[in-house]
SETOR-770707 format. One line per field, with one value per residue (C-alpha): residue number from 0; residue in one letter; y, x, z. Coordinates in Angstrom, 3 decimals. Example, Ala and Ser with C-alpha at 12.3 -4.5 7.8 and 13.67 -1.06 7.14 Angstrom:
<sites>
nugu <- [0;1];
lodo <- [A;S];
py <- [-4.500;-1.060];
px <- [12.300;13.670];
pz <- [7.800;7.140];
</sites>
This chain:
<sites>
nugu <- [0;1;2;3;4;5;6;7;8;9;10;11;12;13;14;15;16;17;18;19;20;21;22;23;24;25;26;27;28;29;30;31;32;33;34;35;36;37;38;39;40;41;42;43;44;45;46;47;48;49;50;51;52;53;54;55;56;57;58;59;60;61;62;63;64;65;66;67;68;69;70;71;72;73;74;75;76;77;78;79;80;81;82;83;84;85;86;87;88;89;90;91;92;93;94;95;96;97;98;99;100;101;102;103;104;105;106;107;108;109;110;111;112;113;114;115;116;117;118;119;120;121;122;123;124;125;126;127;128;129;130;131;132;133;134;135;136;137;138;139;140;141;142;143;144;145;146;147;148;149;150;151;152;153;154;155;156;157;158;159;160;161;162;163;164;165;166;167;168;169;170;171;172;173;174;175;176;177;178;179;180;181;182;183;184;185;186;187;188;189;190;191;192;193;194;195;196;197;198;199;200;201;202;203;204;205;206;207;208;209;210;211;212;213;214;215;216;217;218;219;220;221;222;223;224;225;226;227;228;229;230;231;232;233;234;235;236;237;238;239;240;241;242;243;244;245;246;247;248;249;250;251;252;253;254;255;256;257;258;259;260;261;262;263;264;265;266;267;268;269;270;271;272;273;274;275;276;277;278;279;280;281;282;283;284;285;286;287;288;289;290;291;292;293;294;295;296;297;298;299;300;301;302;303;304;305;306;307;308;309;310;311;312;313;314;315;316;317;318;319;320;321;322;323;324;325;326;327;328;329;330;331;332;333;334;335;336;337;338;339;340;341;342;343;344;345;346;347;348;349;350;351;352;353;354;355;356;357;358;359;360;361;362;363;364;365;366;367;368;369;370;371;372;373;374;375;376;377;378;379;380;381;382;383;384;385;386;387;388;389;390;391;392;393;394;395;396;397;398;399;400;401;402;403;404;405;406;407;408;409;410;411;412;413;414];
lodo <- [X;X;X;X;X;X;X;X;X;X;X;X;X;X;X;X;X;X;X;X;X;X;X;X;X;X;X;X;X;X;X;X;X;X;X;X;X;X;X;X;X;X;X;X;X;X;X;X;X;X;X;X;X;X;X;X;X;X;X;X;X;X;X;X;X;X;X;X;X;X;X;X;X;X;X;X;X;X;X;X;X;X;X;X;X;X;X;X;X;X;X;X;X;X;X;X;X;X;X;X;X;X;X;X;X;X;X;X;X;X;X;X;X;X;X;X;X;X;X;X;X;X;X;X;X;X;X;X;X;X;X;X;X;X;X;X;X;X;X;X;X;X;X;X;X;X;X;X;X;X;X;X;X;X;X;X;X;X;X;X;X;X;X;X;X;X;X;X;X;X;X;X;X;X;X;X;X;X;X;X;X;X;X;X;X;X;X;X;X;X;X;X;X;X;X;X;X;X;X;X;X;X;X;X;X;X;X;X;X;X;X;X;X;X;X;X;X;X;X;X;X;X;X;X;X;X;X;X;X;X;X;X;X;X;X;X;X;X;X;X;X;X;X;X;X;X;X;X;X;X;X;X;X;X;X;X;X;X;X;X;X;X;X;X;X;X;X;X;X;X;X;X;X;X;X;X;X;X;X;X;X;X;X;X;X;X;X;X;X;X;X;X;X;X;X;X;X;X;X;X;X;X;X;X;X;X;X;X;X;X;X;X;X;X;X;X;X;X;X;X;X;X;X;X;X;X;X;X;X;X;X;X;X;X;X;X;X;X;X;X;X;X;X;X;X;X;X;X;X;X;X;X;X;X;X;X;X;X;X;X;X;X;X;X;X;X;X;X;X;X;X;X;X;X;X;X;X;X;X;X;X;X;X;X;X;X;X;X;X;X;X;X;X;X;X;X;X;X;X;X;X;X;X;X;X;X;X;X;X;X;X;X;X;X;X];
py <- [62.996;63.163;65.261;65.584;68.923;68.506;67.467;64.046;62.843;66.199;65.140;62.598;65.332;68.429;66.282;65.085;68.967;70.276;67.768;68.799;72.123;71.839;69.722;72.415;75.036;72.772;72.392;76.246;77.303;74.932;75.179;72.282;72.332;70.020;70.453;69.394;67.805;68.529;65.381;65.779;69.018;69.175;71.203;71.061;73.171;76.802;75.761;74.221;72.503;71.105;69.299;68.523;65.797;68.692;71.775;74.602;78.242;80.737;80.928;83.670;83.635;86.163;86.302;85.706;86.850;85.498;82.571;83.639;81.588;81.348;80.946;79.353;79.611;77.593;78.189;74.634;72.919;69.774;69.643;66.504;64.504;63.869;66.982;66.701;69.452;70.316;73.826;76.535;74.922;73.119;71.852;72.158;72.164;71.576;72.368;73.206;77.371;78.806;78.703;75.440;74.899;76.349;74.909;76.871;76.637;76.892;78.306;77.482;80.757;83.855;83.591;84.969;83.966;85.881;84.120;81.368;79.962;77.191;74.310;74.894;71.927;73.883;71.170;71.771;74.889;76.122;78.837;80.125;81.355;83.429;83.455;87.119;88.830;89.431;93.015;92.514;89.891;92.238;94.695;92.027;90.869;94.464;93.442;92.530;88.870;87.484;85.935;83.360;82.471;78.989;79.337;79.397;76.282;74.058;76.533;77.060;74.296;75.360;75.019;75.030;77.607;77.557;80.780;82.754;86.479;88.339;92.095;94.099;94.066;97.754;98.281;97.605;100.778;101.944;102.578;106.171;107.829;108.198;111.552;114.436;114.016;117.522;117.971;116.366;113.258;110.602;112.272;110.376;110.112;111.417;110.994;113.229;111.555;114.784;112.433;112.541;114.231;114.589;113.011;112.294;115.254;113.836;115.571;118.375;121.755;121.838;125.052;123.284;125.849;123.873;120.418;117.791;117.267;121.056;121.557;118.349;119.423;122.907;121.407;118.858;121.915;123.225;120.316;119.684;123.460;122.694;119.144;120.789;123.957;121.884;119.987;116.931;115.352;114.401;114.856;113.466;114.177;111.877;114.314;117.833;118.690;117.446;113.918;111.015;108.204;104.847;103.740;101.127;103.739;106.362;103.357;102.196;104.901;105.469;101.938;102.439;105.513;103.026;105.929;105.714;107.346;107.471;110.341;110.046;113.601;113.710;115.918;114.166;114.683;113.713;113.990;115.586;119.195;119.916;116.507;118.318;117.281;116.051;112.224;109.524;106.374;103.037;99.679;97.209;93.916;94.833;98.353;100.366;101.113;101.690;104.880;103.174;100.132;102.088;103.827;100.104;98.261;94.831;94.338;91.075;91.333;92.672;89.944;91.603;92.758;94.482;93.112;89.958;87.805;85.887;84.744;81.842;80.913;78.849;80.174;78.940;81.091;83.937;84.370;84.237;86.912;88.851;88.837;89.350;92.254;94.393;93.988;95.907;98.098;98.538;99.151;101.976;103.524;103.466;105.190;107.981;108.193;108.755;111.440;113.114;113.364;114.725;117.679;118.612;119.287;122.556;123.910;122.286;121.024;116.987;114.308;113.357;109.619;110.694;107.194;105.046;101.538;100.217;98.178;101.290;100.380;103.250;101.974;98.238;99.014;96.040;97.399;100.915;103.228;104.732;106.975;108.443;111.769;113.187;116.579;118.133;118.011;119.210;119.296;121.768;125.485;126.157;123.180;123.922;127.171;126.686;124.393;126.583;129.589;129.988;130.129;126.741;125.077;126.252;124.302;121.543;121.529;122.361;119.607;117.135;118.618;118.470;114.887;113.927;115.015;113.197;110.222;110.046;111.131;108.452;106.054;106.937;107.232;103.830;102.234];
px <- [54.756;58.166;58.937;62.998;62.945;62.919;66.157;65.673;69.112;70.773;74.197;73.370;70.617;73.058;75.704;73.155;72.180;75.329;76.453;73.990;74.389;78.037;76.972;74.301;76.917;79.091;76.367;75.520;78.728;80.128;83.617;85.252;84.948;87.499;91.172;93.744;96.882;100.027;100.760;104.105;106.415;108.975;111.222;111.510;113.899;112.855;109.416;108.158;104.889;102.989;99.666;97.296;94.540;91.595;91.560;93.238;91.046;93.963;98.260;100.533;104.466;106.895;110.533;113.190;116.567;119.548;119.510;117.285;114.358;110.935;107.780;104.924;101.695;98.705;95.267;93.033;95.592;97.990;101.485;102.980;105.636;106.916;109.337;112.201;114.522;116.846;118.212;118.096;116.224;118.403;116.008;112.077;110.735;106.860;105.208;101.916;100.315;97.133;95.522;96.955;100.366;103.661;106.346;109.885;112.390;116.151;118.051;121.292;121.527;118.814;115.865;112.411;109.179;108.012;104.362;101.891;98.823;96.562;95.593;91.558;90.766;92.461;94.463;97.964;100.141;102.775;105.423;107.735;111.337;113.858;117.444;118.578;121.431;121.778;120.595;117.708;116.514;116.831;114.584;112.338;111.854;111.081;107.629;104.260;103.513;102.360;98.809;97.108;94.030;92.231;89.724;86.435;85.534;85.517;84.245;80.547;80.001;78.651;74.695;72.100;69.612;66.394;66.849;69.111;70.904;72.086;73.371;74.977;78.901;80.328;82.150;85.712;87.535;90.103;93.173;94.718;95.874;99.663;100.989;102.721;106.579;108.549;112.144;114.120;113.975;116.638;116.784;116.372;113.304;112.301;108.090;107.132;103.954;102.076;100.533;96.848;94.095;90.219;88.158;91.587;92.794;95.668;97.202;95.624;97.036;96.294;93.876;92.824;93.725;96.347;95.674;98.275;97.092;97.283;100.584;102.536;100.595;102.397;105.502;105.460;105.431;108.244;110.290;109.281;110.601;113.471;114.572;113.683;115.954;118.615;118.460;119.539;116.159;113.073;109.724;106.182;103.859;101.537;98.813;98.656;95.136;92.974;92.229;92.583;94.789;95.152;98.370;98.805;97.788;100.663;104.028;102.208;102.074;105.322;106.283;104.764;106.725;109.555;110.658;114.167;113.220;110.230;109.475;106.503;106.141;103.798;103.902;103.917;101.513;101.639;99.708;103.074;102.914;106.791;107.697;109.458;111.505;111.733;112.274;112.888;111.502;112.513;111.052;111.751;110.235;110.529;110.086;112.884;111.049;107.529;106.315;107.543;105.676;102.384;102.691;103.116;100.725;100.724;100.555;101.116;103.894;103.627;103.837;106.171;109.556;112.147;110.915;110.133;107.062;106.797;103.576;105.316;108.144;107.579;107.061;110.603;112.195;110.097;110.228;114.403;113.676;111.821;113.934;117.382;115.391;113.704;117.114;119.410;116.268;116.282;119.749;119.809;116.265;118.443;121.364;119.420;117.657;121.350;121.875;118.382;118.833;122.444;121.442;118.771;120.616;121.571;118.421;115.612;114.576;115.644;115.675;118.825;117.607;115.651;115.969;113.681;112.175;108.551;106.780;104.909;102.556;103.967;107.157;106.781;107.786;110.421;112.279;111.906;114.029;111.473;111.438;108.704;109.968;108.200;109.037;107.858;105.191;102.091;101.280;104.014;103.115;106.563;106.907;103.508;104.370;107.475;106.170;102.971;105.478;107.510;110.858;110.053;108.917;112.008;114.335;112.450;112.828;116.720;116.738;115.557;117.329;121.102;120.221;118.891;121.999;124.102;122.421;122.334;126.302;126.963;125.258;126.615;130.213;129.436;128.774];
pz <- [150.505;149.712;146.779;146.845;147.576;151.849;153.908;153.107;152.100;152.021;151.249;148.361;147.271;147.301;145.632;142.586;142.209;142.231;139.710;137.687;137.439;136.395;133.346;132.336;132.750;130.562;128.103;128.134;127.456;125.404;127.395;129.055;132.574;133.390;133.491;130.663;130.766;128.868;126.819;125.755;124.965;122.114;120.794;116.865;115.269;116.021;117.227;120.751;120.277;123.621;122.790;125.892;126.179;125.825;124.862;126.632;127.391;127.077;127.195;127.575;127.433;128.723;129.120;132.571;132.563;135.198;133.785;130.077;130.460;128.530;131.081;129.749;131.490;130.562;132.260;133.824;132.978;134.752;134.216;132.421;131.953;128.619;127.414;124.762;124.856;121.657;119.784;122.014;124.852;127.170;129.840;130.053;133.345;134.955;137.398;138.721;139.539;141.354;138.165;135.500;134.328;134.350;131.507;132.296;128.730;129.929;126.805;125.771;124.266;124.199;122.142;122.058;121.147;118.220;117.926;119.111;117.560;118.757;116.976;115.407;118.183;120.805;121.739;120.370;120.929;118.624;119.791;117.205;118.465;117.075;118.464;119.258;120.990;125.000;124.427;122.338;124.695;127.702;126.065;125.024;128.841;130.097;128.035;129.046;128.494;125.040;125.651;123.170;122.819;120.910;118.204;118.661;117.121;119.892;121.854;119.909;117.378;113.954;113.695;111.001;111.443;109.664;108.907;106.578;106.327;103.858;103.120;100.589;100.329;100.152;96.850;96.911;97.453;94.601;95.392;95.999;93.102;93.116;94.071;91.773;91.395;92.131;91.165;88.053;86.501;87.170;91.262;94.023;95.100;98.761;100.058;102.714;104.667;106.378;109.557;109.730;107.720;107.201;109.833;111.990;113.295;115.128;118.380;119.667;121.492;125.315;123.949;121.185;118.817;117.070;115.476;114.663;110.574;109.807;111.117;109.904;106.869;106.970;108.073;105.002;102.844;104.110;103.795;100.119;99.474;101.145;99.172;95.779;96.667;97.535;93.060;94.283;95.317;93.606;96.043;96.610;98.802;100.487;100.656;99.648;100.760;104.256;102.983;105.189;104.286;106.014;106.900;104.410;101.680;102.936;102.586;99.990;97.900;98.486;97.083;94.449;92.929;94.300;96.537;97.854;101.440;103.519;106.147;108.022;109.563;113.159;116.805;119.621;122.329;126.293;129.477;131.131;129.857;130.452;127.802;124.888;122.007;118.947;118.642;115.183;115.332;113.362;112.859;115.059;116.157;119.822;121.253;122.636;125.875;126.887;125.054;121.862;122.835;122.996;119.530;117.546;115.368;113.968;109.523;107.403;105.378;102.015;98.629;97.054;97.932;95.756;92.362;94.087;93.748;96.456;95.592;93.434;96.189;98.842;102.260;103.411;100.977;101.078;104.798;104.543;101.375;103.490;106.394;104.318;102.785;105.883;107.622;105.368;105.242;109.303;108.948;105.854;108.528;111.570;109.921;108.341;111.947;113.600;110.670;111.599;115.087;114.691;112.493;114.814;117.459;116.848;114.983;117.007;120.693;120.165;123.230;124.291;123.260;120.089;118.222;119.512;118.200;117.680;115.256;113.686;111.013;108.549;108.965;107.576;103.932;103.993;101.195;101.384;104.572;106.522;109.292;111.714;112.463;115.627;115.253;118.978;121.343;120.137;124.211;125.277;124.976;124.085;121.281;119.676;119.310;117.732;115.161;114.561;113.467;110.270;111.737;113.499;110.131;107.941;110.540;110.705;106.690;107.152;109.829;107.227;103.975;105.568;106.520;103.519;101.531;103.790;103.217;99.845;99.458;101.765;99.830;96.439;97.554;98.996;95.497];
</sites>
């Protein structure tokens, strides 16, 4: 008796079964097992959208310089035909990978990508660019690749269940209470931001007798002392005590008492036990180098912005708001960061290159300056100790003092 199971017809049989078994895996996982096509590419404006015939499992973008070129890489996917070039791109170019698609942008002139979403069916990809100078896109091509993925729609299709869930919502935290004002009325206005706190202790010692919120904590103190000595400052304190703060709660406190200058106070820490030096950090979109690259977080933009409400503009406008606003901000943060590093020098161990660039989370105020003032490594016997002692702390706090007066001379004689 012949059951289908035996030799019999072992080509057509193997063939049916291993159909099969692709269409349950198909079913199971709910992802298309068969390859896309690009449809058509175009370039509109400062976007390049590429829609594809089905939807696509993953993307990433990165950067080529000699000529500056955007690479495109699209997993189980065909190259097409159809492109339409305009604005910065100059050609587009298709071909085919070990894996899908590769789409090649020829610029005109350098411009990076700055973000990519799908489409909720997975089936169009938008890339946002953003023309830059020849130096900004250098730094942007020494980094990794920007990957992007679909939805999950497509992927698992909404069902009913018979069944139903439900818990208790945690109570809406309130928000910090705003920090004492030292100094006199009418001063500028200078917050100190001790890093870390409570249940964070930050960087540790290599003994572990030293942690990272204690002495930024100690070192915050000092500075304080130091501003209010000088009369020409007021001064707040993020925290005063070991609470923990999020990093959204530290700016934003600080834009709140509509503070004039932000200083985010931390000690660095590495695996090298010889790295030593102070260093400054700034916001930027793209990180100076690789270390900076590691330390950055991502935030949505605040809603309001200088006495702004850009909840009642349109997004056109409040994006060019926004952007008019954090760049004379990046430029007031990088000029006290110069003035920082410059009066270290002589009073404390500073890297050569101590202003560096990342897209630090305490750092997006977009209307506020704000620096993140690594003050040593917490990891170097001879560092932590320096920081840990009195001496060390007092020119830290001269350090910061002689720049802040510059700073604010600078920008009154400006007026």
């Amino acid at each position: 008796m012949h059951l289908g199971w035996t030799p019999y017809g072992p080509a057509r049989h193997i063939a049916r079964v291993l159909f099969l078994l692709a269409l349950l895996s198909g079913w199971l996982t709910g992802v298309p097992s068969w390859a896309g096509v690009v449809q058509d590419v175009r370039v509109q404006g400062d976007r390049i959208v590429i829609r594809f015939d089905a939807p696509v499992t993953q993307a990433s973008a990165f950067l080529l310089s000699g000529p500056q070129r955007i690479a495109l890489d699209l997993a189980g996917t065909e190259p097409g035909r159809v492109a339409v070039a305009g604005g910065v791109v100059a050609n587009i170019r298709q071909g085919v990978q070990a894996d899908g698609a590769r789409v090649v942008f020829d610029l005109a002139r350098p411009a990076i990508v700055t973000e990519g979403s799908f489409g909720q069916d997975g089936r169009t990809l938008t890339l946002q660019l953003k023309t830059v100078d020849d130096e900004r896109f250098a730094r942007a091509a020494a980094e990794r690749r920007m990957r992007f993925l679909p939805p999950f729609t497509y992927l698992q299709p909404a069902r009913r269940h018979p069944y139903s869930v439900s818990m208790a919502l945690p109570k809406r935290v309130s928000r910090a209470a705003l920090p004492r004002v030292y100094g006199e009325a009418g001063r500028p206005l200078v917050v100190i931001d001790a890093g870390h706190g409570g249940h964070d202790p930050g960087a540790l010692s290599t003994d572990g007798g030293l942690r990272e919120k204690e002495v930024t904590l100690e070192v915050a103190e000092a500075i304080k002392d130091a501003l209010l000595a000088s009369g020409r400052v007021r001064v707040a304190l993020t925290r005063e005590d070991d609470r923990f703060l999020v990093l959204q709660e530290r700016y934003g406190l600080a834009r709140r008492l509509k503070a004039d200058l932000f200083i985010s106070v931390h000690c660095d820490s590495a695996g090298n036990p010889e790295a030593t030096g102070a260093t400054v950090y700034t916001l930027s979109e793209i990180a100076s180098d690789k270390e900076a690259a590691r330390l950055a977080a991502r935030e949505n933009k605040a809603d309001i912005l200088a006495g702004v409400d850009l909840g009642v503009a349109s997004p056109d406008i409040s994006s060019i708001l926004i952007d008019l606003t954090q760049r004379e901000t990046m430029n007031a943060s990088a000029n006290f960061a110069r003035l920082l590093g410059r009066e270290a020098q002589p009073l404390i161990p500073i890297k050569a290159n101590y202003h560096r660039m990342a897209s630090l989370m305490v750092l997006k105020a977009p209307d506020m300056p704000s620096v993140l003032f690594e003050t040593g490594y917490i990891s170097n016997l001879a560092d932590a100790a320096f920081l840990a002692s009195n001496e060390g702390q007092q020119k830290v706090a001269q350090t910061v003092r002689k720049a802040v007066e510059i700073h604010f001379a600078t920008r009154l004689a400006s007026r």
